[in-house]
TIRO-941569 format. One record per atom (N, C-alpha, C, CB): x, y, z. Coordinates in pm, whole numbers, plus 50000, padded with zeros to 5 digits. Each point is the difference from the previous one (the first is absolute). Glycine has a CB too. Example, Ala and Ser with C-alpha at 12.3 -4.5 7.8 and 13.67 -1.06 7.14 Angstrom:
BEGIN
513194943150780 499115011950000 500905012050000 498114988350125 501545022249803 500825011950006 499235010950073 501184993749785 
// end
This chain:
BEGIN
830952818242889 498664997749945 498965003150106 500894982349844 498285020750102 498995005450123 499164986250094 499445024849818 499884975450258 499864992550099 498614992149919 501255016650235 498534974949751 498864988249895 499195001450082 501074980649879 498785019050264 498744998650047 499085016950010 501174975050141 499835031949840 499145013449967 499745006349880 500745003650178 500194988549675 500235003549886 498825006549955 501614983449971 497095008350002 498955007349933 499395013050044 499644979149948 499985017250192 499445017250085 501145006149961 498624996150243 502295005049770 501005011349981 500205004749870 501074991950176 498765001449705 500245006649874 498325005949953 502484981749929 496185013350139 499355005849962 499415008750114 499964984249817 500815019750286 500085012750053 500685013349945 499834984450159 501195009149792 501355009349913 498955006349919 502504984049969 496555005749923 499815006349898 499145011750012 500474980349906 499165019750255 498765007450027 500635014249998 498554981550147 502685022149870 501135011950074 499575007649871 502544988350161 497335026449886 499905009449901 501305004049909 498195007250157 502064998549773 501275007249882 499925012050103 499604992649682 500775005350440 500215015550008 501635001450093 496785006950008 503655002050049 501394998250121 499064994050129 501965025549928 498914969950115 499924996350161 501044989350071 497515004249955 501914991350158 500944994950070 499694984550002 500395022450131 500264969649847 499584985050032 500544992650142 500044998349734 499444996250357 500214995050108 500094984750004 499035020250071 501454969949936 500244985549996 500254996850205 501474999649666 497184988950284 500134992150141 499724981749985 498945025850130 502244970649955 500094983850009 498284997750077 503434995650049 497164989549953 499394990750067 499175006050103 501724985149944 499175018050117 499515002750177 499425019150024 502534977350109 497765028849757 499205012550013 501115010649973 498124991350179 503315005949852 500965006850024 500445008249870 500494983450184 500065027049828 500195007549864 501144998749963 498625014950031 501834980049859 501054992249981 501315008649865 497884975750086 501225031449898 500275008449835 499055017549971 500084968349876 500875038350100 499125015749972 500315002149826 500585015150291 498574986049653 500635008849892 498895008449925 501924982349968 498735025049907 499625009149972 499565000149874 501145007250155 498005000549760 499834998749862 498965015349911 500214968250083 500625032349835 499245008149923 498444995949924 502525007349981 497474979449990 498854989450015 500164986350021 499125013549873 499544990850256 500174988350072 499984987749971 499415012150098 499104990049767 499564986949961 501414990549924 497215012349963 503494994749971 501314994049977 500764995150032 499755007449949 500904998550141 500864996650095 499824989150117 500395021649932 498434979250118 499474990050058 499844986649928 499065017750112 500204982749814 499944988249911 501104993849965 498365008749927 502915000050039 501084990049960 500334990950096 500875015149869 498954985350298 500774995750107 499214981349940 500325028650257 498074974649700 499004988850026 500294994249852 497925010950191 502534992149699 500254996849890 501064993949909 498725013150068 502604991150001 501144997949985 500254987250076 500485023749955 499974965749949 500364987050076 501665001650014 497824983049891 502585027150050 501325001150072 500985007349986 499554984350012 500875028550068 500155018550031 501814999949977 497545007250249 502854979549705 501564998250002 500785006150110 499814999549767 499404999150358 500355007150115 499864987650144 498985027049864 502314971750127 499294985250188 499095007150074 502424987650102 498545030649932 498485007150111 499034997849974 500615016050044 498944988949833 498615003349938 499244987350029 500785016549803 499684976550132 499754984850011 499464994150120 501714999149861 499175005650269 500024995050118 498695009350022 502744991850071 497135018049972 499105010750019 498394998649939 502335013349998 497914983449881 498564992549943 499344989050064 500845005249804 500164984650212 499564988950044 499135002250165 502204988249833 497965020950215 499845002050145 498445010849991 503244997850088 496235006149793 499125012049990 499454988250022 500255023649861 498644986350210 498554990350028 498405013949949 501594980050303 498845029849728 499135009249971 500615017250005 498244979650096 501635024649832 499945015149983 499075006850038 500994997049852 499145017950218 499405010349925 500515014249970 498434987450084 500695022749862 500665009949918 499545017050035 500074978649808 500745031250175 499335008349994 500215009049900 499754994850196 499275013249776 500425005049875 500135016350020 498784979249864 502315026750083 500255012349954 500045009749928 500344991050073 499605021549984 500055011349859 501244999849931 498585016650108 502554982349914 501034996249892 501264993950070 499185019449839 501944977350080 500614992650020 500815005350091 499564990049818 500655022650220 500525006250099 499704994850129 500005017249863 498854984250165 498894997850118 500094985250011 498245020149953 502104968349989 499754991250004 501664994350050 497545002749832 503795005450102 500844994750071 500375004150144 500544996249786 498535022150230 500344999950152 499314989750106 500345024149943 498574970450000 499074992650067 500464988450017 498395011049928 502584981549989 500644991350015 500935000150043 499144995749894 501825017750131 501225002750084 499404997750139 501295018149840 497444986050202 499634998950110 499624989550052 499735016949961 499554974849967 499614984850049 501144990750017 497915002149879 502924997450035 501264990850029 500685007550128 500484991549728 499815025450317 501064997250142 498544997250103 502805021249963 495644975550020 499144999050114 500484984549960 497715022250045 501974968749878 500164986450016 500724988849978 498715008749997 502465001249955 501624993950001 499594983749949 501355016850247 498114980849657 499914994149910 501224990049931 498355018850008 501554964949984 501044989550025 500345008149819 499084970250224 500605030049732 500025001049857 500685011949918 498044987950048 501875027250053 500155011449964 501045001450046 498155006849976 503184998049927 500785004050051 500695012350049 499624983549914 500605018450232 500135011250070 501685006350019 497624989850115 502015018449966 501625004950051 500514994050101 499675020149946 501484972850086 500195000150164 500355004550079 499994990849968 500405027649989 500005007850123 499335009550023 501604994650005 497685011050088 498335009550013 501295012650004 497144984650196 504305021249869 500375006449988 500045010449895 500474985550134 499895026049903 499885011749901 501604999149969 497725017450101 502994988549779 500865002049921 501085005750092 498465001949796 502575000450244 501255012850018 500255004549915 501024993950127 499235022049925 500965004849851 501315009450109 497415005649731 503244994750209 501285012250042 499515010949990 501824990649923 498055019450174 499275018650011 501255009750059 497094992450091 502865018649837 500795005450061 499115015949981 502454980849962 497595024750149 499345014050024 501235008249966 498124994950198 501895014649706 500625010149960 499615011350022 500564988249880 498525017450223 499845011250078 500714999850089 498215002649953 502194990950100 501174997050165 501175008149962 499584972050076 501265030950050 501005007749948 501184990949970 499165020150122 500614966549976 500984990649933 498884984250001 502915014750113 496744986849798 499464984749952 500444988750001 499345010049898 500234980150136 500554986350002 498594988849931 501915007550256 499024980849681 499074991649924 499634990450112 501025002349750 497204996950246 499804990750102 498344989749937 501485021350233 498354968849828 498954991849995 498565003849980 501514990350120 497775005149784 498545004050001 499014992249981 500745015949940 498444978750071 498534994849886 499165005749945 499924987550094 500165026349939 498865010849916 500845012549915 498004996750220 501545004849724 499955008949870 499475013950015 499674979549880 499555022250285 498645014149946 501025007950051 496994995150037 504135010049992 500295012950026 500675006449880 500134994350238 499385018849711 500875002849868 500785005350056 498805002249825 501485003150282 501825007350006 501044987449972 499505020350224 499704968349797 501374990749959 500134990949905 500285001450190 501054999049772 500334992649853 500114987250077 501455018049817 498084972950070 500044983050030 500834993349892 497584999150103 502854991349901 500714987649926 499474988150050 502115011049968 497744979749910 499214991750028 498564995149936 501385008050162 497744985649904 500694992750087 500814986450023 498565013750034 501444984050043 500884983150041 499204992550045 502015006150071 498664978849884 499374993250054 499894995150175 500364997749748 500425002350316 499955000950101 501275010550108 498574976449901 500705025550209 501275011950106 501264994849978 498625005550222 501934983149786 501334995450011 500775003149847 499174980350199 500155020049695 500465007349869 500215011650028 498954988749859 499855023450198 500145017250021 500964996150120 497345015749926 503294981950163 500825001050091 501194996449945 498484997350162 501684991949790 500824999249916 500805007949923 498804987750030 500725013949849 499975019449909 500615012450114 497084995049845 502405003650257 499665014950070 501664996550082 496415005650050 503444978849952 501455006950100 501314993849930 498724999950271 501004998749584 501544999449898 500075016849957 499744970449858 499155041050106 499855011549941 501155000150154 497125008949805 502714995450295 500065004850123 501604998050026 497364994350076 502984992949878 501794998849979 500275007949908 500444977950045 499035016549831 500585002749897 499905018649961 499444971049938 499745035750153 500095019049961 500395007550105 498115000749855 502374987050280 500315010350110 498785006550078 502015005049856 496764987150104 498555005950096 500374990650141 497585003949770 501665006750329 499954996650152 498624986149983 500845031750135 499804954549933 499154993650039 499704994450107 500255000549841 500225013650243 499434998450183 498945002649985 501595006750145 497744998150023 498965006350032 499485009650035 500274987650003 501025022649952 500315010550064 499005006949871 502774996850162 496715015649904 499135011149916 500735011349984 497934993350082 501995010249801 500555014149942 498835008349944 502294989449930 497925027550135 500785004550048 499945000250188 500055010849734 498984979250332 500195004350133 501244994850051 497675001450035 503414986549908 500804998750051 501295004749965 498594986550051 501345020649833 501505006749967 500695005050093 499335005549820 501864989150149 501415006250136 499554991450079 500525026750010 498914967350071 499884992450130 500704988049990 497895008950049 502874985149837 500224986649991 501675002349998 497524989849864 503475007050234 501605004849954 500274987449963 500945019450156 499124964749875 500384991149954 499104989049964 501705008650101 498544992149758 499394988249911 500274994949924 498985005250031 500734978350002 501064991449890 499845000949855 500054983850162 498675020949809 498995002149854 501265011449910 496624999650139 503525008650001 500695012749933 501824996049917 498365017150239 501854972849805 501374994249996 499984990649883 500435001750255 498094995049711 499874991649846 499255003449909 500334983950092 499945034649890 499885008449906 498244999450000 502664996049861 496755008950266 498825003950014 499925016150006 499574977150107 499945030749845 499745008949960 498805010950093 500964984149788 498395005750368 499075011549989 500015012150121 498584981449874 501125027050146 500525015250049 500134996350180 498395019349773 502114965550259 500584999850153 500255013350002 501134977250038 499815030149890 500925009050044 499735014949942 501624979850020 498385030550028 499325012149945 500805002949842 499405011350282 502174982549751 500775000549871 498774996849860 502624989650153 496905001349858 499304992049867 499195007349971 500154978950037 499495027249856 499335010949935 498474991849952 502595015049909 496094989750022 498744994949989 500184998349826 498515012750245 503244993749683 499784997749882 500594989550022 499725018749878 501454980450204 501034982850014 499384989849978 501235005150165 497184994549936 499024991050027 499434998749867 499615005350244 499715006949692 499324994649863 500784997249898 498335011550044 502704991349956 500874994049874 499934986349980 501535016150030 499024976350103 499934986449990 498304994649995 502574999650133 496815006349922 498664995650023 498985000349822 500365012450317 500825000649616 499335001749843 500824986849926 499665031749980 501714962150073 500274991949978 499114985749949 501465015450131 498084981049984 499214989350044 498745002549882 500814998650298 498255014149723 498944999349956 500175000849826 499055009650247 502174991849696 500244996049924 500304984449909 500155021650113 500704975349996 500014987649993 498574992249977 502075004450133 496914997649919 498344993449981 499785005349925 499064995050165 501135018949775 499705000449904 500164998549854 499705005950169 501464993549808 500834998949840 501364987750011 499545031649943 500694962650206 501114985650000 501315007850016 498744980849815 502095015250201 500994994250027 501235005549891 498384980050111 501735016849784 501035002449941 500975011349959 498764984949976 500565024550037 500295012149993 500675007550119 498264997649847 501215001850285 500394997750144 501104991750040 497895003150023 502264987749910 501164990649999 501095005049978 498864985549938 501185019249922 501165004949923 500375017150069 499124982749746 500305020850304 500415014650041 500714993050186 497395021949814 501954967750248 500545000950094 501474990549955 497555005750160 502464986349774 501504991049957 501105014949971 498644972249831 500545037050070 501135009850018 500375006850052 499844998149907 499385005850232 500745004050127 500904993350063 498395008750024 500794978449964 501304987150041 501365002949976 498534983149936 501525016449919 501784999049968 500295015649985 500264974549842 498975034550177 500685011750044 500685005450128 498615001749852 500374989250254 500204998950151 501444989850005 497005002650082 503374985549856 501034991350007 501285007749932 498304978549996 501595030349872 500795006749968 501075008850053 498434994749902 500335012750198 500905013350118 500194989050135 498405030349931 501314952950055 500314997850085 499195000250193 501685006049760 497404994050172 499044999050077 499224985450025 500025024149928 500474969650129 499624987349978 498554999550116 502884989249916 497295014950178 498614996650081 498975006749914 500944999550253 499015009949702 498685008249917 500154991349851 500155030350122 500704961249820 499704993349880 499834986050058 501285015649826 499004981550280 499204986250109 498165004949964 502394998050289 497845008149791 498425007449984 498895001149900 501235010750107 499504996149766 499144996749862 499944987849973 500545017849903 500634973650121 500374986249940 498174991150101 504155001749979 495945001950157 499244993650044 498405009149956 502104988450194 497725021549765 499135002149965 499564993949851 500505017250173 500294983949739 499434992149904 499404986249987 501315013849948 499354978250127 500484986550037 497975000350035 503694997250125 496055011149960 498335001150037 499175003649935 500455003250151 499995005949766 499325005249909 499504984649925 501445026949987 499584972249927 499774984749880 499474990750041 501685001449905 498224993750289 499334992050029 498344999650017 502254998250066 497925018849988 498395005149992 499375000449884 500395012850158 500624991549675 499274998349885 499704983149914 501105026749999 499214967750115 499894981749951 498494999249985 502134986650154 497565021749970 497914999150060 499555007449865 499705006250334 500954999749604 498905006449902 501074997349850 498455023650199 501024962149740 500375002749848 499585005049888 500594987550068 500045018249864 499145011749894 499784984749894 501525034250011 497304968549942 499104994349942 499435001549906 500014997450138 500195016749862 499205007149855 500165013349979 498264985950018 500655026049914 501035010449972 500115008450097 499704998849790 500965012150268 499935007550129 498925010249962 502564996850089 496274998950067 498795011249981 498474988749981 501935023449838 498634965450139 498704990750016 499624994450117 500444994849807 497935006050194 499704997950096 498964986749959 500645025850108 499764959549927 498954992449986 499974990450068 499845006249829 499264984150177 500464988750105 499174984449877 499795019450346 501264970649676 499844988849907 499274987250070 502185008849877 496774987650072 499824989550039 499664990649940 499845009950127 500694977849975 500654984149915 499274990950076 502665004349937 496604983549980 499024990650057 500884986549971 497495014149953 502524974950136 500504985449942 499494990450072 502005007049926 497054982150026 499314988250056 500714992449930 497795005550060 502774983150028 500154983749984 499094993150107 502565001449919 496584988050027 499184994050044 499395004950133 501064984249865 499125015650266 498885003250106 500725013350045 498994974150091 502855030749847 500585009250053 499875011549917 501334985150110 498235024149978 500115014249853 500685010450109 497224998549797 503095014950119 501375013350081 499275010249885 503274986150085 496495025449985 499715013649980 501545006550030 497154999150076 503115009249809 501055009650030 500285007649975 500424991850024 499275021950047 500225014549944 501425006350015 497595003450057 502885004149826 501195006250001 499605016450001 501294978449870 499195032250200 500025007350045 500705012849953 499474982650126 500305019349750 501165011849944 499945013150000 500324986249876 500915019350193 499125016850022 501485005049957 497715002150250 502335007349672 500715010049921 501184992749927 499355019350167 500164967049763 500944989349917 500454993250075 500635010749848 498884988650299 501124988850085 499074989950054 501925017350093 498464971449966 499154994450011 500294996050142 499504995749759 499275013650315 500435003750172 500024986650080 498705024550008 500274970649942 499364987450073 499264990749935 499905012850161 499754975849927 499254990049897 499244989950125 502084999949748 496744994850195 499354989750145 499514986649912 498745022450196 501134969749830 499114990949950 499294991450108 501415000549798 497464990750164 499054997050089 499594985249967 499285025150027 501504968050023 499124984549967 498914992850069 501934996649937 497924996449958 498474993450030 500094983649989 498685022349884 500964972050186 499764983449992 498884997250101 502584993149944 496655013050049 498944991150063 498715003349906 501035000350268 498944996449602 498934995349905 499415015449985 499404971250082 501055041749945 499895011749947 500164997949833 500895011450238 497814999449718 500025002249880 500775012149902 498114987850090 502695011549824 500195011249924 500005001849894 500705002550118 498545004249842 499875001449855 499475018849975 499184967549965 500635031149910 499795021850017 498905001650044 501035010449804 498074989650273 499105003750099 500445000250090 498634994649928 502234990050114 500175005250143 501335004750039 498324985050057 502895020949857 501015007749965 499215012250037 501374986149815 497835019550113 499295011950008 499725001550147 499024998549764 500574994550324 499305002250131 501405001250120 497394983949911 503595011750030 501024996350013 500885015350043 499424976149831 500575026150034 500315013149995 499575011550070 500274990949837 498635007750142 499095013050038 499705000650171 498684998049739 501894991750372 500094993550137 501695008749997 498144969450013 503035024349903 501135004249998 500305018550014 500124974949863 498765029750057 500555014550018 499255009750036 501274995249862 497394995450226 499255005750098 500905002550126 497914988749902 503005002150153 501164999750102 501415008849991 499024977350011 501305019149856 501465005749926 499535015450058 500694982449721 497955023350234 499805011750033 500645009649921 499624991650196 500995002249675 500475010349907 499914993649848 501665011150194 497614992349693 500184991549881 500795010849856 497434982650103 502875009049891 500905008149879 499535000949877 501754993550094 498435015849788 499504998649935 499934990549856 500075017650157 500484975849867 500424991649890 499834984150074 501875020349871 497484971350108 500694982049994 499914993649915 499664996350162 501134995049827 500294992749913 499754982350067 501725023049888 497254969850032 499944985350027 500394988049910 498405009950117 501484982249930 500094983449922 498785003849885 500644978650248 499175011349673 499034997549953 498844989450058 501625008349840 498394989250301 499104993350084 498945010949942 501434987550235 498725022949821 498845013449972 499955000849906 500165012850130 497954985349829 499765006949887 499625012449947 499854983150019 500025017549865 499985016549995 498485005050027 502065001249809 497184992550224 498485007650071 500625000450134 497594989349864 503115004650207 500354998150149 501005013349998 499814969850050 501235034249875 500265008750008 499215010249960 501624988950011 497495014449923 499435010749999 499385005550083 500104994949851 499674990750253 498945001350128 501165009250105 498234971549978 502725020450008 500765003850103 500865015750033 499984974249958 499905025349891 500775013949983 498875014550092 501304988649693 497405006450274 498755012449984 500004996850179 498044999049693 502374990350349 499425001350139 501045002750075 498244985549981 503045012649947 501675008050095 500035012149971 501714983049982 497825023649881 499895017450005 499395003850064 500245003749845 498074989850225 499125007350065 500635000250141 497944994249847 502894994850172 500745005450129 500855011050029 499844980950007 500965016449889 501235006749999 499435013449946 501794979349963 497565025149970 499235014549957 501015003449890 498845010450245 502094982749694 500834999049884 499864988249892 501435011450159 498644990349739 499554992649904 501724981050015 498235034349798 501024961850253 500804984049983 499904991549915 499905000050171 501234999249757 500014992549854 500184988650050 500915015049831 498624970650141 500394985750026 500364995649900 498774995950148 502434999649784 500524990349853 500084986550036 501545017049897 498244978450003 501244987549982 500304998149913 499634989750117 501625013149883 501185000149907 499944985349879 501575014150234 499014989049648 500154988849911 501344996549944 497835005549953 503205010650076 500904993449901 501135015050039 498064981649761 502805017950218 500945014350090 500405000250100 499105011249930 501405001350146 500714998550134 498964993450093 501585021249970 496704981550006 499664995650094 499894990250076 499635011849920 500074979749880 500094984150015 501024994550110 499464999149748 502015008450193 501194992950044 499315002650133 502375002949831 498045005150255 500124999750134 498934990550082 500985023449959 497954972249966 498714989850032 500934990250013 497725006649869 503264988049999 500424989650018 500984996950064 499084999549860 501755012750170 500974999050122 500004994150089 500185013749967 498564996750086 498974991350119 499894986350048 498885014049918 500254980649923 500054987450047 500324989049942 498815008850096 502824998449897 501024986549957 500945002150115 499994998249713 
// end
């Protein structure tokens, strides 16, 4: 409930707020800015905070009680008004607004395919087009992760050695003895290297199963003639393979690209959680909790978002949300992730179908 000793100035300040977009600013007692938000009109939105005896929300609740005075600014549209508010909440990190807690930029897995022998390695940026990316992840220890099960599991070099200045220079290596593959030796050819290396980049790209079954049947062809160390070999390559395809469960149909997100408040505790799906699998996933009287609801989901894949540094074209977001919030959101992305970004939320399901996957 809002604070009694400021109740009246404040609702007949509200009423003063124009119908137009802008930004609303909330400050306690002592001057401090306590709350940012946003509105297509102000006079509305504002007013409910001073009007509503009760938002079925403890935050909200809590957060009212503490306003002592506002003020506002107003905008040319609702665009302008959520960058303006993206900006005031990371200047005044605001008890109320809920943020990210890591300023870090995204990893993704890169691999330069101009090289004559390429290797998959670590990134946070995206601007070079000679190189293909995967991703991204949520954090290095996931892409390191990935990078050094591919690296068992296809026979890629994961020394430090550079190819081609070090070919031939290397006569003994233990890598080479557990079916590492890369040109130590002048023997190893640059197709030897890309075969397995088309291996791998397969694997990120289309999974696992198919790769599986062609190497099992080398397996028992290799055990057949009696070859047991080279059907040791597949045996232990698969064995990596299936563990590396645990990180990515297919999810949906092969070739989708979307990422899901799932909202859940119980009383002062609430969790943001995005799922991460790129070509039906579902690469990765983060979520973000909150207990210290942070607000969420679809405004500030929206600000939420739009902080999330200012960093991610890559947005996809498709998401899918809760029904926290409403559908003006998605409309907002969609027009201001295409203008980033310079591709048209659809935002849903799902009601009923695969999409539903996988919402509720989520968060059951």
């Amino acid at each position: 409930m809002v604070n009694s000793k400021y109740s009246d100035s404040l609702k007949e300040k509200a009423a003063m707020l124009p119908l137009c977009p802008g930004v609303y600013i909330m400050h306690d007692a002592s001057g401090k800015i306590i709350y940012v938000g946003k509105s297509r009109k102000l006079k509305n939105r504002v007013s409910q905070y001073f009007n509503n005896t009760d938002f079925k929300s403890v935050k909200t609740d809590n957060m009212t009680s503490k306003i002592a005075d506002f003020e506002y600014i107003v905008c040319d549209s609702e665009i302008e008004a959520l960058s303006l508010e993206n900006s005031l909440i990371k200047l005044h990190k605001p008890k109320y607004n809920i943020k990210l807690k890591d300023d870090k930029s995204y990893p993704y897995i890169a691999i330069d395919l101009t090289e004559e022998y390429p290797k998959f390695f670590m990134t946070r940026s995206r601007k070079d087009k000679k190189v293909r990316y995967y991703g991204p992840y949520t954090s290095t220890a996931v892409v390191y992760g990935v990078i050094a099960a591919m690296d068992k599991a296809f026979g890629l070099p994961s020394c430090r050695h550079s190819f081609p200045k070090d070919k031939g220079k290397i006569r003994h290596c233990i890598y080479r003895q557990m079916g590492c593959v890369a040109p130590c030796l002048e023997s190893v050819s640059e197709d030897d290297y890309k075969l397995r290396l088309n291996m791998a980049l397969d694997f990120l790209t289309n999974g696992s199963y198919l790769l599986v079954q062609d190497l099992k049947s080398k397996m028992m062809q290799a055990s057949e003639k009696e070859q047991y160390e080279l059907a040791a070999l597949f045996r232990d390559r698969i064995r990596a393979i299936e563990k590396l395809s645990d990180k990515q469960k297919v999810v949906a149909q092969v070739g989708l690209e979307r990422d899901v997100v799932a909202v859940h408040s119980e009383g002062e505790i609430s969790a943001v959680t995005v799922l991460y799906i790129r070509d039906g699998k579902l690469m990765d996933s983060e979520t973000e909790y909150y207990s210290g009287g942070e607000i969420i609801d679809s405004s500030a989901l929206v600000t939420f978002l739009c902080e999330l894949y200012e960093k991610r540094g890559y947005i996809p074209k498709e998401i899918e949300s809760t029904d926290v977001l409403s559908k003006e919030d998605a409309e907002l959101l969609s027009g201001w992730l295409s203008s980033k992305a310079e591709y048209k970004v659809r935002v849903n939320i799902p009601s009923r179908g695969d999409k539903a399901k996988l919402e509720t996957r989520q968060n059951g």
